[in-house]
N, C-alpha and C positions, 0 to 999 in steps of 0.2 A: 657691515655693521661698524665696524671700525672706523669709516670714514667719518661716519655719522657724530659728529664731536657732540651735538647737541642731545643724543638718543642715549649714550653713553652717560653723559655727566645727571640725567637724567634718571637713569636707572642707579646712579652711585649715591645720586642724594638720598633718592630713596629707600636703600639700604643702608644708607647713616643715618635716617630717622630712627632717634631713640625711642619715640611713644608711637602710640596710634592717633593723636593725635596733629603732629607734627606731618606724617605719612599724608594723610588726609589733606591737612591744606597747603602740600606740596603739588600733591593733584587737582587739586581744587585752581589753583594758581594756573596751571598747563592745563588745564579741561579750557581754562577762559581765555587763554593763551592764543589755542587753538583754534578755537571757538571764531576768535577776533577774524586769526589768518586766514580761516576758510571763507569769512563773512567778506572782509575787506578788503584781501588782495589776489592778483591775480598770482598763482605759483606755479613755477613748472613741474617738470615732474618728479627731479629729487626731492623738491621740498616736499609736495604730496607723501611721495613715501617715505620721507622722513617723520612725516605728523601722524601719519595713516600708523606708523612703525608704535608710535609712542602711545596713542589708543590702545593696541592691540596689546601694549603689554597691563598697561592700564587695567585694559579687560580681564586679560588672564590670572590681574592679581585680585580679583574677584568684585572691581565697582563697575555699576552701570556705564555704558556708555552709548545716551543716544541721539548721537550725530557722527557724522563721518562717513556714514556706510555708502554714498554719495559719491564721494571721492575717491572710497577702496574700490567700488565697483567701475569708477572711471580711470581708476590705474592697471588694470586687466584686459584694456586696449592698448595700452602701452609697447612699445617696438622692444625698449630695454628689458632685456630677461632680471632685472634685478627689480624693476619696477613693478613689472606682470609677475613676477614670482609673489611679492606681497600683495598684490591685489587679491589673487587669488589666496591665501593664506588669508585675509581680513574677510574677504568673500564667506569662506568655511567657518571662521568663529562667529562671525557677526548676523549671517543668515539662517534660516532654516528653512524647508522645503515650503511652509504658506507664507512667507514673507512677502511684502506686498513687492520692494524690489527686486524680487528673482525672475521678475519675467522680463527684467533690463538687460539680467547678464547671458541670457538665452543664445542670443548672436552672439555676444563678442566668444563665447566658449564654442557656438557649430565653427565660426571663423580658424579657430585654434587645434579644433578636431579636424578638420578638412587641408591645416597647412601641412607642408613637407617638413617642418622644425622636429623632429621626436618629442623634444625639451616640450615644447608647446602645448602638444598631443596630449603629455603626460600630465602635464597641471590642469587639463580642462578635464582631462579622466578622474585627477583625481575629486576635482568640485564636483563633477556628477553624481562620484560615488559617494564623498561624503553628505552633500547638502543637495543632492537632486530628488525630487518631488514626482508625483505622478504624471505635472506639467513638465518638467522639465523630460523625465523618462520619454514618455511619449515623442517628445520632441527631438528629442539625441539619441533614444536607442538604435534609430537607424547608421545613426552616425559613427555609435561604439561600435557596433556590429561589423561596419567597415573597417573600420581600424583591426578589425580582433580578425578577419577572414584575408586581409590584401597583402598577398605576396611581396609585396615593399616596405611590410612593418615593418619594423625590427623584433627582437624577442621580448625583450623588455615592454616593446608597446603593447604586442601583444598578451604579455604578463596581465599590464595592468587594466586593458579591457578585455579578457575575460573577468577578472575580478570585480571591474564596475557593472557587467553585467548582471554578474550573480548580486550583487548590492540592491541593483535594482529591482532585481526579478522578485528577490523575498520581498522587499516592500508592493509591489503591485506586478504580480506574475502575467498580468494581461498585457504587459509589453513586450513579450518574450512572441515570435511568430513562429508558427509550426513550420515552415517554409526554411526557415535557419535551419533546422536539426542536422541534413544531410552534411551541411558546409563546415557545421561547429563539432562531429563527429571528426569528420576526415582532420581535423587537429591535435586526434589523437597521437597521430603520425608525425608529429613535429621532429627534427631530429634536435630540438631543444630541452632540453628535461623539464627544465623552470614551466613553458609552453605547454608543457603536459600537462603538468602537475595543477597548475591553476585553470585551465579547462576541465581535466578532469573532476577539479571541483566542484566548476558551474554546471556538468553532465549529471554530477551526483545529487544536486538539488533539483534540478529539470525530470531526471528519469522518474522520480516520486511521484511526478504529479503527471506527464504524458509517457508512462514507460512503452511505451507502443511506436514514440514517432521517432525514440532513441533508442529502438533495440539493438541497432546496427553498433554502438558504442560496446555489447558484448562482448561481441568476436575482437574487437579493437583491442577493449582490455585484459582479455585472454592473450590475444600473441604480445602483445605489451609486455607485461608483465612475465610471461616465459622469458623474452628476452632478457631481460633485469635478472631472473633467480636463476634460470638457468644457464644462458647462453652469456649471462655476466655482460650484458651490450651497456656499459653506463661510465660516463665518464666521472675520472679521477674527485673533479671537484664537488658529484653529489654522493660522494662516500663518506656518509657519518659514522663513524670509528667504526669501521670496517665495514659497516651495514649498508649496503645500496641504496639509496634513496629510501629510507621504509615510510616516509610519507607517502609518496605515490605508489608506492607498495599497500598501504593500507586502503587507500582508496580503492585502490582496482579491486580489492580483495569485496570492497563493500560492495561497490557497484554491480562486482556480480553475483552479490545474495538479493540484489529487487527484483531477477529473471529467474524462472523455473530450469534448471537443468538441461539445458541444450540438448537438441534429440541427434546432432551433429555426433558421431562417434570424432571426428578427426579433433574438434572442438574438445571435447570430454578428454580425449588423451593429451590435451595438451593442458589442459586444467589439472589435470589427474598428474600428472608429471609435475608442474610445478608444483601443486601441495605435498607432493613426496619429498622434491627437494628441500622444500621451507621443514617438513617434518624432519624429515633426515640430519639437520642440523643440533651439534652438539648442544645441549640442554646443562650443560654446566655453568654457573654462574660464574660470568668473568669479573674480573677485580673493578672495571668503567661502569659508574651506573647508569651512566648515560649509554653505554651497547648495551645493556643491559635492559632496560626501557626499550628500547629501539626492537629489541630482537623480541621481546614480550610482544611488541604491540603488534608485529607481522605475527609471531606466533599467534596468539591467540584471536586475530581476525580469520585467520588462515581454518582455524577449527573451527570457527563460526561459518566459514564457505563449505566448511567440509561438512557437519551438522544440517546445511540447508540442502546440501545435494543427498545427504541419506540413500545415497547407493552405493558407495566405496564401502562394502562390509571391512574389507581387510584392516581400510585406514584406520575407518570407526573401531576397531579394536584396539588398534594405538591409541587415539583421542580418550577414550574411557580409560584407560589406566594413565597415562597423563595427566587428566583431569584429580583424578582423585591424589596425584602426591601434588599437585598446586595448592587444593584447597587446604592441604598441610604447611605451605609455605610459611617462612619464619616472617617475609616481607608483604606488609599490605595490599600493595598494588597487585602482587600476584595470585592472594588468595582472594582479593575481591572478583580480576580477571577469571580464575577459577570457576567461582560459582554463578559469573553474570555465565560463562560460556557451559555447565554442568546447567543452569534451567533452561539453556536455548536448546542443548542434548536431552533434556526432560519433557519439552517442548514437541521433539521431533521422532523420540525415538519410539520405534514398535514394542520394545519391552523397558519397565526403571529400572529392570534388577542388577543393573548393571552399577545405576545411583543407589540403590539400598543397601550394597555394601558399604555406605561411605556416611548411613544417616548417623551413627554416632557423632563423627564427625562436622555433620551439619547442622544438627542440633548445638553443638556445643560452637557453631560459628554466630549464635547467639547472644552469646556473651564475650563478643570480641571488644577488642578496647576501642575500635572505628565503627562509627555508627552505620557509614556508606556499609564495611561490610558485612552488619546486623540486619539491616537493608536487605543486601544481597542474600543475605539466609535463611529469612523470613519467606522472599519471591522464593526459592527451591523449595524449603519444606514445601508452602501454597501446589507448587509445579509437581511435586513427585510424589505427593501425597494421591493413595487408592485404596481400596477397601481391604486390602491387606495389610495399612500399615496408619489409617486415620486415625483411630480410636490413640496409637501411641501418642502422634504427632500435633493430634489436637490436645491434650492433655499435656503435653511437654508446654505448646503455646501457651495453655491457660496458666502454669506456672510460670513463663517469664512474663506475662500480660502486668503482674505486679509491679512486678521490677523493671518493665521497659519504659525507652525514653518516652516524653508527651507526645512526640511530632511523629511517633511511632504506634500508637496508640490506638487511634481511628484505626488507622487500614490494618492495624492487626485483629480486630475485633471483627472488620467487613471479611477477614480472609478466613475467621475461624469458623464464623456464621456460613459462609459459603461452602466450607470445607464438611461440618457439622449434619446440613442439610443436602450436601451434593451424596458424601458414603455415609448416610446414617441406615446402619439395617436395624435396626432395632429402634422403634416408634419413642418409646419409654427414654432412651438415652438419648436421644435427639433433646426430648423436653429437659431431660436434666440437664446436659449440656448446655442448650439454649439460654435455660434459665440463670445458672452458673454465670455465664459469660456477662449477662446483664445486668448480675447483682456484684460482681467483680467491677467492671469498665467504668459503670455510674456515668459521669457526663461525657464520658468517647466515646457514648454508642451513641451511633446518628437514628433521626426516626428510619429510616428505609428497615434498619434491622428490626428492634419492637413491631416492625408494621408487617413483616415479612414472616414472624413466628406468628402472626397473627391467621395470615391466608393461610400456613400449614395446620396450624388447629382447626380451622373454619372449614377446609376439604379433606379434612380425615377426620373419622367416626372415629377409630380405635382412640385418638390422641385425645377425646377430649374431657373424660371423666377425668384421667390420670392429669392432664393441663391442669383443669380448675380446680383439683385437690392443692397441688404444691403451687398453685397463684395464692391462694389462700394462704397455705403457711406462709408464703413470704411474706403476704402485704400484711401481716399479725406480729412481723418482725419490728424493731423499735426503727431500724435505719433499713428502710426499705426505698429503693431510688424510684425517681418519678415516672422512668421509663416501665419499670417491674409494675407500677399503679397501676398505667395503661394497658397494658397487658391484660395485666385482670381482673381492670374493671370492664375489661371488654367480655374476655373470658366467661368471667361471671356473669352477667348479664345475658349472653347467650347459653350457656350449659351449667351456671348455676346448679340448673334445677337437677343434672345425673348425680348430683351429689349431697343431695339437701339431706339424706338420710343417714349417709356418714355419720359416726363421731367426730364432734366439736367445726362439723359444716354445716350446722343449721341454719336455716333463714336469717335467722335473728342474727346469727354469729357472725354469718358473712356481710349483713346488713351494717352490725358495729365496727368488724373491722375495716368495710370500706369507708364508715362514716368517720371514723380515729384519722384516717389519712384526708380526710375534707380540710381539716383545719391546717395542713403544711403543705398542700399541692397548689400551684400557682393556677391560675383561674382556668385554663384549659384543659387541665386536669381535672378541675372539680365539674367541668360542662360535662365533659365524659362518664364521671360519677355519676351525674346527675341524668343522664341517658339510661346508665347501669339500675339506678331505683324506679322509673317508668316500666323496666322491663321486671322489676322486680313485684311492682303492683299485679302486673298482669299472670307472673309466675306463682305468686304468695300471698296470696290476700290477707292468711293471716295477719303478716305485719304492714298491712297498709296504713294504720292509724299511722306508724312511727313513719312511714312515706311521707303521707300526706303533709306533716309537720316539717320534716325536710324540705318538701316545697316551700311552704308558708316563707318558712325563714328565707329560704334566696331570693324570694320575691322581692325581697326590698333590699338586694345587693347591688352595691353602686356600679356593680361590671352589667353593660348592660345586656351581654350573651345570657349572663346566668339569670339578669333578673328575666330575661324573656323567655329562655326556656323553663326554669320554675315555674311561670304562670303558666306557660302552653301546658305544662305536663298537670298543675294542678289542675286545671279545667278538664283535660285528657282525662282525669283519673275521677274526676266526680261526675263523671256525667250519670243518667239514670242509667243506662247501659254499658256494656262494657262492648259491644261490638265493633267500635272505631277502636277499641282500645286495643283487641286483639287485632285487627288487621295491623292496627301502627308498628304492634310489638311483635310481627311475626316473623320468625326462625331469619335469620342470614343468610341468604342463595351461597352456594360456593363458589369461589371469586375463579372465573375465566381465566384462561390460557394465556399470560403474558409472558412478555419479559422479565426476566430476574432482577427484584429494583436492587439486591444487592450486587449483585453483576454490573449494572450499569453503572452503580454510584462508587463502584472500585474502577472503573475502566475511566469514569469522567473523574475521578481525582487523580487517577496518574496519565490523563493526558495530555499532554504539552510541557508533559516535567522532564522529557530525556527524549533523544535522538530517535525521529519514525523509525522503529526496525518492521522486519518481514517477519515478523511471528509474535505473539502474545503470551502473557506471563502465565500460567497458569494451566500448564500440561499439555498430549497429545490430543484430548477433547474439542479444548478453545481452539487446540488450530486444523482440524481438518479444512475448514473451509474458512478459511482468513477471511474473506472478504465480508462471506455471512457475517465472522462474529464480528466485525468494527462495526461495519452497518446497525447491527442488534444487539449484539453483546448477548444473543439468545442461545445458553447450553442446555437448559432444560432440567428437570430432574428424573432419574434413571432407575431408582430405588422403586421396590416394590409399593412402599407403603407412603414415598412421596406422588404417584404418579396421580393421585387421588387429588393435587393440585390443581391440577389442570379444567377442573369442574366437572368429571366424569362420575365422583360418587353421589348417589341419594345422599338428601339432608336426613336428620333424625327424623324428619317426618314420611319420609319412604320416596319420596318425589324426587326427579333427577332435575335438577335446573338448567337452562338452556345459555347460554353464552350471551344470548339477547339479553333474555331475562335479565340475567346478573350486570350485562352491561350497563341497562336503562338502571338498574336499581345504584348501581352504586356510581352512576351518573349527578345521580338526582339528592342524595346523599349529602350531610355538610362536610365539612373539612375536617372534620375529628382523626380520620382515616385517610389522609391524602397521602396520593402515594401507592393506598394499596391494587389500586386496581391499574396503573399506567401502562399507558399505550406508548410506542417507539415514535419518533416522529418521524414525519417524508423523508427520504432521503433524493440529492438534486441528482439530473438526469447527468451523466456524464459527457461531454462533448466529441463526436465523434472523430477517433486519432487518426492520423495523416502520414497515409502506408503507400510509398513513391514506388515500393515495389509490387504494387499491386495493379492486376490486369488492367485498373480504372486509371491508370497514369503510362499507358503505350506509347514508347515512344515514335513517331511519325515514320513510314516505310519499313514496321516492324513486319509487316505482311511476307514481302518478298524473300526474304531469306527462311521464313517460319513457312511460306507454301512450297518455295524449291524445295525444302528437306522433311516433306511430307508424307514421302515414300524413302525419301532415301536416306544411308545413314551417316553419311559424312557429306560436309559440304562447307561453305557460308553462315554464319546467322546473319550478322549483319557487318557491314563494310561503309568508314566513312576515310575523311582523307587524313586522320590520325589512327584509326586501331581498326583492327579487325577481329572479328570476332568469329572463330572457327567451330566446328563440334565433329563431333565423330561419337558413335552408338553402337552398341552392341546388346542382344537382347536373347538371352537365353529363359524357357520357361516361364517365368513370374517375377524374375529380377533382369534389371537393364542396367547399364553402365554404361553414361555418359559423361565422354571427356568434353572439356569447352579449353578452348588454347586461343590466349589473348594477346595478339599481335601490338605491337607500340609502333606505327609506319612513320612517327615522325623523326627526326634527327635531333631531337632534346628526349631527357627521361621525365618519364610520369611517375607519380609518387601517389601519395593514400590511395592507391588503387584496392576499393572495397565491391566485392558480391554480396547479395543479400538475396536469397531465397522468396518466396512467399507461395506457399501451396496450398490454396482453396481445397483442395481433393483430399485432404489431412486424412480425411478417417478412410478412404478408399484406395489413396496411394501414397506408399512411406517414402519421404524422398531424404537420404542420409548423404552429407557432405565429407566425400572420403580425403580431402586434399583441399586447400584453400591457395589461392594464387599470393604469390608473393609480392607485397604493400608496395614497393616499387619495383618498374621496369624501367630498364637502360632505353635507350636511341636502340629502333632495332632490333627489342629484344622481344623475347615472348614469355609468356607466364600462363600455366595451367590448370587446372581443377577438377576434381575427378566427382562424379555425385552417382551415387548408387540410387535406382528407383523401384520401390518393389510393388507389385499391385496387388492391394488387398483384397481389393474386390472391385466389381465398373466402376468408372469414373468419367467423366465429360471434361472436366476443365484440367488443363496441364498446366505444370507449374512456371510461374514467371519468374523472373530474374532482371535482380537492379543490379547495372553497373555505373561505377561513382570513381572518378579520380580528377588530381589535382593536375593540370597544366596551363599554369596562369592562373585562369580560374577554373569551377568545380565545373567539371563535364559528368552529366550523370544520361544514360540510356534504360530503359527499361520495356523491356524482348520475354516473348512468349518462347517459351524452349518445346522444342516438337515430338514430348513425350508426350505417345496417344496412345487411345485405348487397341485401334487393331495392332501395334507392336505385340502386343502379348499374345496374340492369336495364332496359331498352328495349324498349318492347315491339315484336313484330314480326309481320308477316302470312303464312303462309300456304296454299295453299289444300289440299283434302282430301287430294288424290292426293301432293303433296312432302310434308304432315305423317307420312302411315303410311309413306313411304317412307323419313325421318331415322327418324320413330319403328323402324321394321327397322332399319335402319344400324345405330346407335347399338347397339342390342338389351338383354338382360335383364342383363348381368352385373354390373360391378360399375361402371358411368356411371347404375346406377337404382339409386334411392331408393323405399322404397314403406311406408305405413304404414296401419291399419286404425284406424279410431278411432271410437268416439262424442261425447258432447255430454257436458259438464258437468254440464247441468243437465238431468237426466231428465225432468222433468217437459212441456219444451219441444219443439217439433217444428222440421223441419227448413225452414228459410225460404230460396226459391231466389234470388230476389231480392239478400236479405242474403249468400250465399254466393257469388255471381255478383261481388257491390261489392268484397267482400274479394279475392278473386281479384286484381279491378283493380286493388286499392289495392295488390298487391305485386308490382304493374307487368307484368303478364301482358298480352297483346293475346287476348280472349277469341276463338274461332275458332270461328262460327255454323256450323250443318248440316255437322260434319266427321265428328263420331263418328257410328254406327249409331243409338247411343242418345240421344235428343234430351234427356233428365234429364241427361246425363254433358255437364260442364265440361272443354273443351279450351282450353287455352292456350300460346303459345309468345311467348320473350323471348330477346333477347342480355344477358350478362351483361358489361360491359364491364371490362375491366383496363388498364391501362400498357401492356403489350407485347402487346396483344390481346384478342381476343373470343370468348366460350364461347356457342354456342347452348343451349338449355335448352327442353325440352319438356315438358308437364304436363297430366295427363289426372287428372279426380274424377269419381269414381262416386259418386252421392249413394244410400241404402238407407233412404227414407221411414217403410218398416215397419216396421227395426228401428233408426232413427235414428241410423245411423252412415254414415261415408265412408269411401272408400277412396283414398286418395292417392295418385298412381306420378309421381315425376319422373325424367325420362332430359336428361341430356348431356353432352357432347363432354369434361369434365371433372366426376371422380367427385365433390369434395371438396362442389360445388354442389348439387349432386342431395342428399344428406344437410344440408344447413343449409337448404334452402328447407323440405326434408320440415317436418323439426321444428318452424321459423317459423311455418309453415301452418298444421301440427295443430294449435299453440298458440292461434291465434285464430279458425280454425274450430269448435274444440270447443267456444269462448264463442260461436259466429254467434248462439244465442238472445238 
């Protein structure tokens, strides 16, 4: 800059302009200046970026500038770093992702990504991230991808593309390949912090949206992060006043609230260990408020992990009393942290009463001086409110509703109606309440609510004499709101008539008081009205004359709804009979089973307002099954006298309405009532996630080590000319324990070396990871893992396992491990006369298995010997002189499980002649008898 004499005295004049005028045609002067130089001579390339230099401040002091961009993009090929440094800087202010030149500078940036410069790398990284486009993504994600995975970045490079990744990814996430996952995981292991820290970033917006192809990033950020709190593994320069890195401490803590609780014990106790230590730590306020910050933010993510795992009873007993001397806190940030982490514990927990000691207190976090945390106390009342403690908590609401802010308003009105209609035991208080709330809010109530107390009168009997009594006092009131009209002019119109005989509810009463509100309701209003009198011809005849005349008049109203339905109803109403009159005006079906529109119109206003979490605002209800209620946002009503919602009561006229019914009717229906009867829409099919550790991704000669150790229990799995891969089995009972010891044969160390489980057989065989091998091996070295498998019951498929490490590049293997069903098996004795007698028991149906088969290899004969071993070897106790026929192989074993033992019987017919056998296995449970079969054939047919 300083060279630049001309760029310099340029920006001086500019700052000694005394007016805005003077400013102006200083640049006006140098616009034309420039204009001339780019037009008329040839420049090299200082001058370029000398001119290109004086645009750009031009721009940033906020006047158009549109020429140049031509030449900044031509300075971005440039060899000088000082040249290509501004190219790129006018590139980022002057472009945007559909700019018609951004498909100019596409090469000269893969050029800059692809050189050995760092410096280079890092400015083309950074125009992708700032100004790259779907074209552009597309076109250079492969390229960042490289940079962010190649052993010869630097950390820095790598820094900055992870971080362009994630730039990219939020703008169009279909540049992101499921095929990276494994590569961008094992960078968990970086021994760089920085490296971590900003990958772990990119894994925490990825895992949201494919949590399946990144599950592997758990176990990462579990030992990760032990290392940090506990084992203190972190270097000097990311100690923030005394705190460890608590940024990628916070991270890891989030990342692993998107996965459900690892069924890993070895995992659990290392998660379980770190949150003790983060809890363990002194809770005094230090004098820095920046440790102080730092140590909150670990903290209270740390009880949000610990809230999501809801199995550490012990912890959970510290976290509840913790919680409630926060929400006491003198300092904002801590009482707001408070209560967002007390509704996620409201959220999660099997009993509140742990938060109802504390609702003094959180009521009165209502009238705090921070709105954020009025906010946050409003979401808990909502969250911990139940039928023990509504009627207070709604009623506390309805008094601050006065007094709260506007922007507060709505969604407290949607929470109290929700809260109102979810614990209302008593029919009669619901309507009071309801009504209350309506003639309180006035314009913050949205239609969903008015339309919502509408379905509950409409599907309850009991409610609706008692509705259209207190609709009436209200709309007789002088300031009665437009919402409360609707209500009852609906009200009235259909049940009207349970009340006509009341005091001061007569026809004619209700007739004037709806008609006193015709003259201040805005025209949709008075269409509804005007609905309300049709149905009142057909209820009252006496006051039809005063009907009729209410027609007349709208008839020639300039809106043209009302002039047209006035004439349809007057014609309706004078016809010689009244029998189209009575079909039009008859009774309102009970409106079908939906969704809650005020559920929905609370979940669709606060979505996209705050950070995806793994649980929703509004109790242990909403969240049994997360995934249901995003999809639907359907809780249901659970109250006796709401359940009559759902379209299961008779109408007053004795008749149960059907779901069709109802549907077609209020299909067809105008829009006076929109809303009330809505259906959920589709939701898109998910795309199926990309699981490397599963049987459908074997890696090639996975066979040979998985059939030598088929019978036996130590051996090989697999062997290449880097690692080997050993195991060794032991199998008592119903539980097995196998070790796997991972050899490194080469003369360099390997590093992120990751397992990764995947067991099809979930509900039949528990497979628990007692030991995890350690993330790097030396030259030379070995590393081991211990996995417990218990069997719950048969099972056919054994579990696989992915192995993934770094040398050079990512080597990943993925081997069938040779937990099978005859390991559980024992063999047992006995003698001829008990064997034909289970064998009878049991009998032919569907406890046998039975299959015909030959040999492979035709050419071969049948060897008794060899078939006799095989038998052994799949733990049968072979059973001498049982059968008639002394060639025929009988065998009998228990099959052991968890909760029990399955006998199992087995009889082979061997056919010399025609070189085939006949298999039958019988017992006690069917699922065995079919997996032995199959087992059997498979390596009988090889006996040659």
């Amino acid at each position: 800059m300083s060279s630049m004499r001309g760029l310099v005295q340029f920006i001086a004049d500019l700052r000694n302009a005394r007016a805005r005028d003077l400013e102006e045609k200083r640049i006006n002067k140098e616009l034309a200046n420039i204009r001339q130089k780019f037009k008329g001579e040839k420049l090299d390339g200082y001058q370029k970026k000398k001119y290109v230099c004086k645009l750009l401040y031009i721009y940033i002091q906020g006047y158009d500038v549109d020429f140049g961009h031509l030449e900044a993009v031509n300075l971005i090929s440039a060899q000088k770093y000082s040249e290509k440094q501004i190219g790129y800087l006018a590139v980022t202010l002057f472009l945007h992702e559909h700019h018609d030149l951004l498909h100019l500078v596409v090469n000269s940036i893969r050029k800059d990504l692809l050189d050995h410069n760092e410096i280079n790398n890092c400015l083309a990284l950074h125009a992708v991230a700032n100004v790259g486009g779907r074209e552009m993504g597309e076109a250079l994600s492969a390229d960042v991808h490289r940079l962010l995975i190649s052993p010869t970045s630097k950390a820095f490079v790598k820094k900055k593309a992870a971080l362009t990744m994630l730039r990219l990814y939020r703008k169009y996430p279909g540049i992101m390949q499921q095929e990276w996952a494994e590569r961008i995981i094992a960078l968990m292991d970086d021994p760089d912090i920085g490296v971590v820290l900003s990958v772990t970033s990119l894994i925490l917006a990825l895992v949201q949206d494919s949590p399946d192809a990144y599950k592997g990033s758990y176990v990462k950020a579990a030992q990760r992060l032990r290392k940090i709190v506990v084992d203190n593994d972190v270097s000097p320069d990311y100690l923030y006043y005394k705190v460890p890195c608590p940024w990628l401490q916070v991270k890891f803590l989030k990342l692993l609230q998107f996965y459900p609780p690892s069924d890993d014990s070895h995992v659990r106790d290392i998660i379980r260990e770190t949150l003790q230590a983060i809890l363990s730590i002194p809770t005094d306020i230090p004098k820095n408020v920046q440790q102080n910050n730092a140590q909150n933010a670990i903290l209270f993510e740390a009880i949000n992990l610990l809230i999501h795992m809801s199995t550490e009873q012990s912890l959970m007993v510290q976290i509840s009393q913790k919680l409630g001397k926060f929400i006491q806190s003198r300092e904002t940030n801590v009482r707001y942290l408070g209560l967002d982490a007390m509704t996620h514990f409201a959220a999660r927990a099997e009993t509140l009463d742990p938060i109802k000691r504390h609702q003094n207190i959180i009521i009165g976090s209502l009238k705090d001086r921070d709105i954020s945390v009025r906010r946050k106390g409003l979401d808990l009342l909502y969250s911990m409110c139940d039928t023990s403690n509504a009627q207070p908590i709604v009623n506390e609401l309805l008094k601050y509703l006065q007094s709260a802010d506007f922007s507060l308003r709505e969604e407290m009105v949607l929470k109290i109606a929700i809260l109102t209609e979810k614990y209302a035991t008593d029919a009669q208080w619901y309507i009071d309440i309801s009504l209350r709330l309506l003639a309180m809010a006035g314009d913050h109530v949205s239609d969903e609510v008015w339309q919502r107390v509408i379905q509950i009168v409409t599907n309850n009997e009991e409610l609706q004499a008692y509705a259209a009594q207190n609709m009436l006092d209200y709309i007789k009131t002088e300031n009665c709101h437009d919402s409360l009209v609707k209500i009852g002019a609906y009200v009235l119109g259909e049940f009207g008539h349970l009340i006509a005989d009341t005091k001061g509810c007569s026809p004619i009463e209700q007739l004037m008081a709806l008609q006193a509100k015709m003259i201040t309701s805005p025209d949709t209003t008075r269409a509804l009205i005007l609905s309300t009198f049709i149905k009142y011809v057909n209820l009252f005849p006496e006051i039809k004359p005063q009907l009729l005349q209410m027609f007349r008049f709208y008839s020639y109203s300039p809106d043209s709804e009302l002039q047209q339905r006035a004439c349809e109803y007057l014609t309706l109403a004078t016809l010689p009979t009244d029998d189209l009159l009575r079909t039009v005006c008859d009774e309102m079906p009970a409106f079908s089973e939906r969704t809650s529109i005020l559920l929905q119109r609370l979940h669709k206003k606060s979505a996209g307002t705050s950070e995806r979490r793994t649980w929703l605002v509004g109790g242990k209800d909403a969240n049994n099954d997360r995934q249901e209620a995003l999809m639907s946002q359907q809780t249901g009503l659970k109250r006796t006298f709401t359940t009559i919602v759902n379209g299961t009561s008779p109408g007053a006229n004795g008749s149960a309405h059907s779901v069709e019914a109802s549907t077609a009717t209020n299909g067809s229906s105008s829009k006076d009532l929109e809303g009330l009867d809505l259906l959920s829409g589709p939701s898109e099919t998910p795309s199926k996630p990309l699981n490397l550790a599963s049987a459908a991704h074997l890696s090639p000669d996975w066979e040979l080590g998985f059939n030598a150790l088929y019978f036996r229990d130590e051996g090989v799995l697999f062997e290449d000319s880097q690692i080997q891969v050993g195991i060794r089995q032991e199998y008592r009972g119903h539980m097995g324990v196998v070790k796997l010891y991972f050899t490194n044969k080469a003369s360099f160390p390997i590093g992120s070396f990751t397992t990764t489980l995947d067991n099809l057989s979930s509900s039949a065989l528990k497979v628990d990871t007692k030991s995890l091998p350690d993330s790097n091996i030396g030259a030379q070295a070995q590393a081991q893992s211990t996995i417990v498998c218990t069997a719950l019951s048969p099972f056919e498929s054994s579990p696989t396992i992915r192995i993934s490490y770094l040398a050079g590049a990512l080597q990943g293997y993925t081997l069938r491990l040779p937990v099978l069903v005859h390991r559980y098996m024992d063999p047992s004795s006995l003698s001829a006369e008990d064997f034909f007698k289970r064998w009878r028991q049991i009998g032919a149906g569907t406890m046998e298995a039975q299959s015909t088969f030959g040999l492979k290899d035709l050419s071969a004969s049948l060897n008794d010997s060899i078939t006799k071993s095989i038998v052994e070897d799949f733990r049968w106790k072979v059973l001498d002189n049982v059968d008639p026929n002394p060639a025929n192989v009988v065998g009998c074993a228990v099959f052991q499980m968890e909760k029990g033992k399955t006998g199992c019987l087995m009889r082979l017919e061997p056919n010399k002649e025609q070189k085939m056998y006949r298999l039958t296995v019988r017992a006690t449970q069917d699922t065995i008898s079919a997996i032995l079969v199959r087992a059997m054939q498979e390596k009988l047919s090889l006996a040659s």
